[in-house]
Backbone bond lengths (Angstrom), bond angles and torsions (degrees), N, CA, C in turn:
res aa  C-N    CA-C-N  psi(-1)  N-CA   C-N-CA  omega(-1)  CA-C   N-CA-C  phi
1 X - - - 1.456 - - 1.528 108.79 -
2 X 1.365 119.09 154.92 1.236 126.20 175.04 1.079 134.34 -106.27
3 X 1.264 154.43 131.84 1.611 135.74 164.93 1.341 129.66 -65.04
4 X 1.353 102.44 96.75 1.555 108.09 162.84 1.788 117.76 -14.82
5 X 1.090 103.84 -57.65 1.742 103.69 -175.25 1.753 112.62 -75.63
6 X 1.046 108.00 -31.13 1.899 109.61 164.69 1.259 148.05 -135.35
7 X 1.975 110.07 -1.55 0.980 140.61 -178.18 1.531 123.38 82.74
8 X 1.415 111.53 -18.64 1.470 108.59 -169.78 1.644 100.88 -80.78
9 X 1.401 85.03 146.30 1.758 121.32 -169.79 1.223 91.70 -58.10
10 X 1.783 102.50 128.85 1.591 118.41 -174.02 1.724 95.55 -121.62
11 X 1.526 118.95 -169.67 1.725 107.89 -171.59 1.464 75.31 -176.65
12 X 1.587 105.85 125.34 1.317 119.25 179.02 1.774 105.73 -84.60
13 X 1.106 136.10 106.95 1.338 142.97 -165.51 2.120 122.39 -89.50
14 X 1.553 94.33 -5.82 1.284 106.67 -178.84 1.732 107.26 -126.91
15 X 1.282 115.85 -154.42 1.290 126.28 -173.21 1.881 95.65 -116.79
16 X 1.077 105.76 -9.65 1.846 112.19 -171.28 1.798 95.71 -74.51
17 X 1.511 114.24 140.25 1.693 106.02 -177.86 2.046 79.81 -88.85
18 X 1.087 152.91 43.80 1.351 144.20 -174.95 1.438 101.50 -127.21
19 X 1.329 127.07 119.30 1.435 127.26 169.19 1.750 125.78 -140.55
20 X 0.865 124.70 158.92 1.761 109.21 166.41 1.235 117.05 -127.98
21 X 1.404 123.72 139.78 1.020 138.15 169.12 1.574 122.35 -22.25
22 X 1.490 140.10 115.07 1.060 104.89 159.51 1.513 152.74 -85.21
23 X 1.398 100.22 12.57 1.281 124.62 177.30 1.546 116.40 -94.90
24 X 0.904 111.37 -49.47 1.279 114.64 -163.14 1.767 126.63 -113.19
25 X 1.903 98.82 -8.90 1.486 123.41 176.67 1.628 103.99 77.54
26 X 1.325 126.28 16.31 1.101 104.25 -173.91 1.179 124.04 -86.37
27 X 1.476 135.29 122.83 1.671 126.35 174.68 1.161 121.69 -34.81
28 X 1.559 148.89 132.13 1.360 133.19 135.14 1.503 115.30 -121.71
29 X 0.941 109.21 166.96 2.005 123.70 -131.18 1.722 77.61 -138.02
């Protein structure tokens, strides 16, 4: 998956659909 706010490859690590970016802090839902 990507981040909407900077593109770099993100990896959802839980069962929660809620994560943040680690680059850039951005929330995604």
């Amino acid at each position: 998956m990507h981040c909407p706010g900077c593109q770099v490859i993100i990896q959802k690590l839980s069962g929660c659909d809620w994560l943040q970016c680690t680059q850039c802090k951005m929330e995604i839902c």
